[in-house]
N, C-alpha and C positions, 0 to 999 in steps of 0.2 A: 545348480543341481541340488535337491532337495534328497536326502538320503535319511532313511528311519529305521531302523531295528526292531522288533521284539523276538521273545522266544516266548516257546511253552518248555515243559518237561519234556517233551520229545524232539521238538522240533524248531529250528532258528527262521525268522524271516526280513527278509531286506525288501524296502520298498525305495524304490527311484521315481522322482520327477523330475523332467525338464523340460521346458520348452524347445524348441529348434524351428528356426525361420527356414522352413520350407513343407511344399504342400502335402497334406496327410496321404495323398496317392505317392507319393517320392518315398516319403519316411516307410509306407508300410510294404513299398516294393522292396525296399532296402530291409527289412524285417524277415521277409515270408517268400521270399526265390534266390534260389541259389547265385545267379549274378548279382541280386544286389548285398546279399548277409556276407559275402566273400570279398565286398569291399572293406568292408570294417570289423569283421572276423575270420579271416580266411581259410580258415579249418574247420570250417561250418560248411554247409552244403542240405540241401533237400532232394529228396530223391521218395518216388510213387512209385510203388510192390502192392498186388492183389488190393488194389481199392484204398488204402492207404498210404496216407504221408506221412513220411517219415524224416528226421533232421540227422546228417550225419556227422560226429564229431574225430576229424582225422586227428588219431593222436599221435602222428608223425613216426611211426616204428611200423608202419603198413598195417594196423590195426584202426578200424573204426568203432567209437561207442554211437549206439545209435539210440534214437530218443523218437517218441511216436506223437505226432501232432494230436494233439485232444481234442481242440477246438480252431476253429480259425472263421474266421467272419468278415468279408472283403471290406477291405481298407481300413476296417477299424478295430481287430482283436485276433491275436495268434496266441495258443497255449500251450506246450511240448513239456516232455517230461525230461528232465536233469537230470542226469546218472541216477541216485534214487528220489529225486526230490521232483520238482517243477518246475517254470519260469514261464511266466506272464508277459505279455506287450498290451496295451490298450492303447488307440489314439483318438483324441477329440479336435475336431477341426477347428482352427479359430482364425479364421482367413488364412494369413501367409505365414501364421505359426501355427505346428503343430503341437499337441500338449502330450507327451510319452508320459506312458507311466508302465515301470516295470516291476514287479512284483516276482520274489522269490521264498520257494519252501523248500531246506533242504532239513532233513534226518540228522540228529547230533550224531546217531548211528556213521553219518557218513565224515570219513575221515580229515576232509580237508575242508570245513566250515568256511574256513575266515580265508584261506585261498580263493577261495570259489568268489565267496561275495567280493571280493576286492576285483577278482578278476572281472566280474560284470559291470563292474563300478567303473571300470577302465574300457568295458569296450561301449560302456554307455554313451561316453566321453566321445571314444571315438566315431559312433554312429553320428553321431551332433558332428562331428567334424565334417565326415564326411558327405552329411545330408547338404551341411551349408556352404563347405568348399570345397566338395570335390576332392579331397586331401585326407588321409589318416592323421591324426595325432601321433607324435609323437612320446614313447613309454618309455619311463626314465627309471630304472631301479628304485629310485629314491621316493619318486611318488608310491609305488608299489609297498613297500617299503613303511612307510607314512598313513597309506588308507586300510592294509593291512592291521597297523598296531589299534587303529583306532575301531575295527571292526572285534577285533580280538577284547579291546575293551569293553564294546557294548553289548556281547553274544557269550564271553564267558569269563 
């Protein structure tokens, strides 16, 4: 997994690559429908209101933050907005690997930077898990922990 930083003055971004051995129709169902994003995120969900779609994020206290699909392009590009930021999916097919690449822009305005990115950084991981075996990864404090300190180092 290829993981990159920059910021501007206003704004932080993370950018993800990974390959994962399985087909760009798998990975991008797992992406962009609510049965597949709830295997490797499970507080994630999609749900369609008056002509758009929309991503909802259960934040476990019976409250949902909801985020508005921007773009989405079958099989190969989904775009939603991030509490106030964004996050990107792109996939290019390359036979029986897919090429992910995720791209994120959040607001320094927005309180929890270096949580956020760590947190994507970890269910990236486990999207890859579970496109190739059907299994989530398992999340250890200490990894968290660890991709945390080092996001904190390169964003501020």
């Amino acid at each position: 997994m290829n993981v990159r930083y920059e910021k501007t003055k206003f704004d932080a971004f993370q950018t993800i690559e990974v390959d994962v051995k399985a087909s760009m129709d798998n990975v991008f169902n797992l992406i962009s429908t609510t049965e597949g994003i709830q295997q490797w995120f499970p507080q994630l969900s999609f749900e369609e209101a008056d002509g758009e779609l929309y991503v909802n994020f259960d934040m476990g206290d019976g409250t949902n933050e909801q985020s508005i699909v921007i773009q989405k392009e079958a099989s190969t590009h989904i775009t939603f907005t991030w509490a106030i930021g964004e996050v990107e999916f792109k996939l290019t097919d390359h036979g029986d690997i897919t090429h992910l690449y995720f791209h994120e822009r959040m607001p320094f305005e927005f309180d929890h930077v270096a949580e956020d990115f760590t947190g994507w950084q970890l269910q990236i991981e486990n999207l890859k898990s579970v496109a190739e075996t059907g299994e989530q990864k398992a999340m250890e404090q200490s990894t968290f922990d660890r991709i945390y300190q080092n996001v904190r180092q390169n964003i501020f």
